[in-house]
N, C-alpha and C positions, 0 to 999 in steps of 0.2 A: 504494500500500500504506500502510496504516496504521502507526504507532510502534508501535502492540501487535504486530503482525504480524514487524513489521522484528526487535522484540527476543527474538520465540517464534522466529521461525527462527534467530537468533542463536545462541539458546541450544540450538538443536537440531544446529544444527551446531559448538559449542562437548560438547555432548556426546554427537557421533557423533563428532569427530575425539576426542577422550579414551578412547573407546572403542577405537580404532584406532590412537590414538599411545604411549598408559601403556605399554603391555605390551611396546612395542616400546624406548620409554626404557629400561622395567626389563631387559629382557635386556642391555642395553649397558651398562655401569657406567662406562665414561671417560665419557656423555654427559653434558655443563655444567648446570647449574637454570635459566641463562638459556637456553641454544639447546634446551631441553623445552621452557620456556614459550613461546619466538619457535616454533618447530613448531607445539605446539599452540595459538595463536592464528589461526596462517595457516590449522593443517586448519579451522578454525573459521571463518574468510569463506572455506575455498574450500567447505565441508560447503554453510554455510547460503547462498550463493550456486548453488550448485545448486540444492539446496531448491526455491529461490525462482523458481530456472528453470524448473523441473517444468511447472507448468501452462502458461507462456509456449510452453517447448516443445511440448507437449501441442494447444496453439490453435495454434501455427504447421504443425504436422504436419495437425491437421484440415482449416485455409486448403488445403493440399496435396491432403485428399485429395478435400476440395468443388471443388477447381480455380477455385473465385470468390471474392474477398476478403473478409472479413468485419470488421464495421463494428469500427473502433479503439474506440467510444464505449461498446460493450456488453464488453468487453474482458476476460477470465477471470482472475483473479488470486485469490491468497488469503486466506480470510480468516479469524478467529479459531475460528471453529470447525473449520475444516477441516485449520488448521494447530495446533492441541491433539495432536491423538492423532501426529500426525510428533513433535511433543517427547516423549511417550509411548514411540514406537518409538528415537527416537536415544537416550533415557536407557538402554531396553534392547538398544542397543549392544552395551554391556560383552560379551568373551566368554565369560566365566562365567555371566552371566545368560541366556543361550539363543539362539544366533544362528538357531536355527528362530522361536522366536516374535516375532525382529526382522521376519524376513522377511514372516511373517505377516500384524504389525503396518503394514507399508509397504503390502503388498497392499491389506488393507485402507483406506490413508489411502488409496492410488489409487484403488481403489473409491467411496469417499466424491470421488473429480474428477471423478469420470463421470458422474455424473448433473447437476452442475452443465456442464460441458464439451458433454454433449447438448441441453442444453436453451438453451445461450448460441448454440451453432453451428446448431442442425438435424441435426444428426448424431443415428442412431439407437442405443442404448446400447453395442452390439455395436464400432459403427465406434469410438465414444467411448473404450471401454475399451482397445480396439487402441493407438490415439492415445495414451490416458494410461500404456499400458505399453512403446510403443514409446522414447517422449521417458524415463521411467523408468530402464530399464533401459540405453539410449541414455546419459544423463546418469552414472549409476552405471559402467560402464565408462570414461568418460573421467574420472571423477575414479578411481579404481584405477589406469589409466593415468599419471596423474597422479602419485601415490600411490607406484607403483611405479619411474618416473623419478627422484623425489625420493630413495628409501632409494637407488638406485641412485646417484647422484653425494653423496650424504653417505656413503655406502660408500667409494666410488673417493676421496672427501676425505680420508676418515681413511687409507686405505691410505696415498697419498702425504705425510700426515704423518708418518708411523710411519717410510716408508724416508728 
């Protein structure tokens, strides 16, 4: 991956976790301005490390379902154009701004992996999109998972500070 690549997902994941950490800061008023900014850095490499998974997973799902390996040399990854419109959908985040046309917007940057995804594996668009929705949506549960682990033992932290 390129530096431009590294710092577009960066920053897509610096403003998908803001979208999903602010709001949760602001209901809590004991939270510190350092342990918001420690939160939202970390949602911020674990966001854009997903991200960046997307397509990895994407070609390792395909490898799976071609059952033959596929060359390391031709290798799917992404790149500035493809990773534009995900900083597009992570800014629209925020849940004010429309968590329908987030979703949208990811459909779409998926859409836009499928046809490169098809054309790197031999996979026909159909199986492609399968691939790039299964690693997707795949990915995005384990970070919720994630996500939801975390409020949960900074919950139980605070409780046992309190008694």
């Amino acid at each position: 991956m390129s530096p431009v690549v590294i710092v577009l997902l960066l920053f897509a994941g610096l403003s998908e976790a803001a979208g999903r950490i602010l709001p949760l800061v602001a209901r809590r008023p004991g939270v510190s301005r350092p342990h918001a900014i420690l939160l939202l850095l970390t949602g911020a490499v674990v966001e854009g490390a997903a991200f960046a998974l997307w397509p990895l997973t994407a070609w390792t799902l395909a490898e799976l379902v071609l059952s033959a390996p596929l060359s390391v040399v031709a290798a799917f990854t992404w790149t500035p154009g493809l990773v534009a419109p995900l900083l597009l959908a992570a800014v629209l985040a925020f849940p004010l701004l429309g968590p329908l046309l987030h979703l949208l917007l990811c459909v779409g940057v998926g859409a836009g992996l499928v046809a490169p995804l098809a054309a790197t594996t031999g996979l026909g668009w159909w199986a492609a999109a399968g691939c790039v929705a299964v690693a997707g949506v795949g990915l995005a549960a384990a970070i919720d998972a994630v996500r939801r682990l975390v409020v949960k033992i900074n919950a139980t932290g605070a409780r046992e500070l309190v008694t």
